[in-house]
NUDRENLO-886154 format. One record per residue (C-alpha): residue number from 1; residue in three letters; y, x negated, z negated. Coordinates in pm, 1 decimal, padded with zeros to 6 digits. Example, Ala and Ser with C-alpha at 12.3 -4.5 7.8 and 13.67 -1.06 7.14 Angstrom:
<lumpas>
   i  aa       yy       xx       zz
   1 ALA -00450.0 -01230.0 -00780.0
   2 SER -00106.0 -01367.0 -00714.0
</lumpas>
This chain:
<lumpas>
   i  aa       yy       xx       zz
   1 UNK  05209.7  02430.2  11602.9
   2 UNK  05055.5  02795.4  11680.9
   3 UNK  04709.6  02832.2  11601.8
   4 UNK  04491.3  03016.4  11852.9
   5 UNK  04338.8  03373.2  11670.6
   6 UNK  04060.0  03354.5  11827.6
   7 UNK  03925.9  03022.4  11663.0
   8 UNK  03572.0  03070.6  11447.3
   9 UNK  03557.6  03409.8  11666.9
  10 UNK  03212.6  03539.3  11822.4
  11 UNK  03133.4  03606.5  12112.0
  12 UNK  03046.3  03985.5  12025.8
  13 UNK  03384.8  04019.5  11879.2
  14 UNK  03575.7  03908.7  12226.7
  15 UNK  03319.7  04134.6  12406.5
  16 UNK  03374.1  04427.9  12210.4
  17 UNK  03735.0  04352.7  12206.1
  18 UNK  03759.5  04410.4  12613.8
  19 UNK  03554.1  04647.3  12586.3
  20 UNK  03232.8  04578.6  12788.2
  21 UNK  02957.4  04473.5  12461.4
  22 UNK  02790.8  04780.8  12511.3
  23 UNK  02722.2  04779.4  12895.7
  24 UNK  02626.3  04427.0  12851.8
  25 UNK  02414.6  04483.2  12542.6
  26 UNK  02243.0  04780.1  12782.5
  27 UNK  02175.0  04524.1  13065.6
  28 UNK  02046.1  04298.1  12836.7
  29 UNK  01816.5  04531.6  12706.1
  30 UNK  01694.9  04669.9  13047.6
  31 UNK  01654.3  04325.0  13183.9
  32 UNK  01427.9  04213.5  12881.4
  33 UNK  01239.7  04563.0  12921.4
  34 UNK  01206.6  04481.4  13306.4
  35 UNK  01063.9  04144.7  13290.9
  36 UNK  00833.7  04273.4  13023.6
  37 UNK  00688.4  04533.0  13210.4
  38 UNK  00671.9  04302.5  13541.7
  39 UNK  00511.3  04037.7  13345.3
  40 UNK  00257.0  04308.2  13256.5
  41 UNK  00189.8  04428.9  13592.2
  42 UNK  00119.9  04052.5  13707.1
  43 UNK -00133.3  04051.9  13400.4
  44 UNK -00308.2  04359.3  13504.7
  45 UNK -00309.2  04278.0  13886.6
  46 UNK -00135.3  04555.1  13971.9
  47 UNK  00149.4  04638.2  14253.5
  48 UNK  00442.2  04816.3  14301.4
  49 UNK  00252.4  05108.4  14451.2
  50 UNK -00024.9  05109.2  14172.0
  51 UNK  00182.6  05105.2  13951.7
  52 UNK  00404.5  05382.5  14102.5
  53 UNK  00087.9  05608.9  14093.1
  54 UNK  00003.0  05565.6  13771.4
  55 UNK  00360.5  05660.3  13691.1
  56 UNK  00307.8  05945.2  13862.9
  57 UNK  00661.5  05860.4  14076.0
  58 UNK  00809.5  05684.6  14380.5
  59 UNK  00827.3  05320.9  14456.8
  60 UNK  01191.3  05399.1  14541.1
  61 UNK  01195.1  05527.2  14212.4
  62 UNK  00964.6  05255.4  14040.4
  63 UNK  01208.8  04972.3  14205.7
  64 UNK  01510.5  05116.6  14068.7
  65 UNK  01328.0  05082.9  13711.1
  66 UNK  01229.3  04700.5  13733.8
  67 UNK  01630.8  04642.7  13879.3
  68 UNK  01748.0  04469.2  13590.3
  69 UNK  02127.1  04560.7  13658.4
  70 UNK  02001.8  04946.5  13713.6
  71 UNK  02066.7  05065.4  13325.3
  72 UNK  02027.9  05412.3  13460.4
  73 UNK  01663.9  05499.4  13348.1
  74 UNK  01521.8  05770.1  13167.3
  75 UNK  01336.4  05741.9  12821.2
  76 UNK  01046.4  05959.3  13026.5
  77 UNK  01009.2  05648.9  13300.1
  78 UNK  01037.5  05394.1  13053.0
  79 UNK  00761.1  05528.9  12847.6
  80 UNK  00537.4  05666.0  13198.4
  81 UNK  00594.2  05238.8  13255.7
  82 UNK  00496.0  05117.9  12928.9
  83 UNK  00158.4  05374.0  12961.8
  84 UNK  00101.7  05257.4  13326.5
  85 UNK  00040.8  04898.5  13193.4
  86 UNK -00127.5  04966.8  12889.7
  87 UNK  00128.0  04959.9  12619.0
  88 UNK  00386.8  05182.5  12440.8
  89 UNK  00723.7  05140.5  12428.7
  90 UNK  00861.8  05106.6  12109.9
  91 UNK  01264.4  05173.9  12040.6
  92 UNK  01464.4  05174.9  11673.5
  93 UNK  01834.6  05228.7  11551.2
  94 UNK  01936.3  04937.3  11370.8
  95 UNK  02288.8  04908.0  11128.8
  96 UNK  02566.9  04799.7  11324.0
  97 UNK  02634.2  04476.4  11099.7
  98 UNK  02663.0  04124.7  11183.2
  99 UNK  02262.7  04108.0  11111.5
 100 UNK  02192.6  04212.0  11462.3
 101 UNK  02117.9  03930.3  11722.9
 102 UNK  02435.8  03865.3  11955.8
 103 UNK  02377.0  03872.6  12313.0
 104 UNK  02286.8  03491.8  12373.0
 105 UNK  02031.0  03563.2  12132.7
 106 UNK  01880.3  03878.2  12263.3
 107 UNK  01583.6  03761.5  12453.5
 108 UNK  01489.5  03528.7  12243.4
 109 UNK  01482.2  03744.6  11951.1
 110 UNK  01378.0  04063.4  12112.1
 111 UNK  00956.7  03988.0  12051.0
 112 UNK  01059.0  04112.7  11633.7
 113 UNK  01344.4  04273.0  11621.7
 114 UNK  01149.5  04619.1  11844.0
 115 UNK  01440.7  04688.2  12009.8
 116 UNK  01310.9  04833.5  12365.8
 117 UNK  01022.4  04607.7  12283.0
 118 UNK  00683.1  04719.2  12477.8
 119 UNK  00412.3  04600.5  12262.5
</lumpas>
């Protein structure tokens, strides 16, 4: 009888054994960011070109920011977003141990653990 390896296994490990935990753990991350900071323009009544003017950008540009697959965003227009609606944006190192929340658990831990948390 073989046994399989991958039995009691997590998810992170398979992910990070193909290779792809980090770009998912980025997309993740910008989607939670995102919503956050669409949740907050709903909140504060403001639209996509408001909100592009008190970025002091585009809408193109603004757009490609709340694209949740777009991980390509600057630490500038992250922070220029979190200001626009009123908030700071708040990001921390954390160890690389097995106390960090796995991807399935990401949003729903992301309100504590301040990782690209706007607050």
């Amino acid at each position: 009888m073989t046994t399989n390896p991958y039995i009691g296994s997590s998810l992170d490990d398979l992910l990070e054994e193909d290779g792809i935990l980090d770009e998912l753990e980025a997309i993740a991350l910008k989607r939670v960011l995102a919503w956050q900071v669409s949740q907050a323009m709903q909140e504060k009544g403001l639209t996509k070109t408001e909100m592009a003017q008190q970025m002091h950008t585009s809408r193109a540009s603004l757009d490609r920011f709340l694209d949740q697959e777009n991980t390509s965003v600057t630490l500038n227009t992250m922070v220029n977003a979190a200001k626009a609606v009123g908030k700071r944006l708040r990001i921390e190192l954390v160890a690389d141990d097995d106390s960090n929340p796995t991807l399935s658990r990401l949003e729903e831990t992301q309100k504590t653990r301040g990782v690209a948390l706007i607050r």
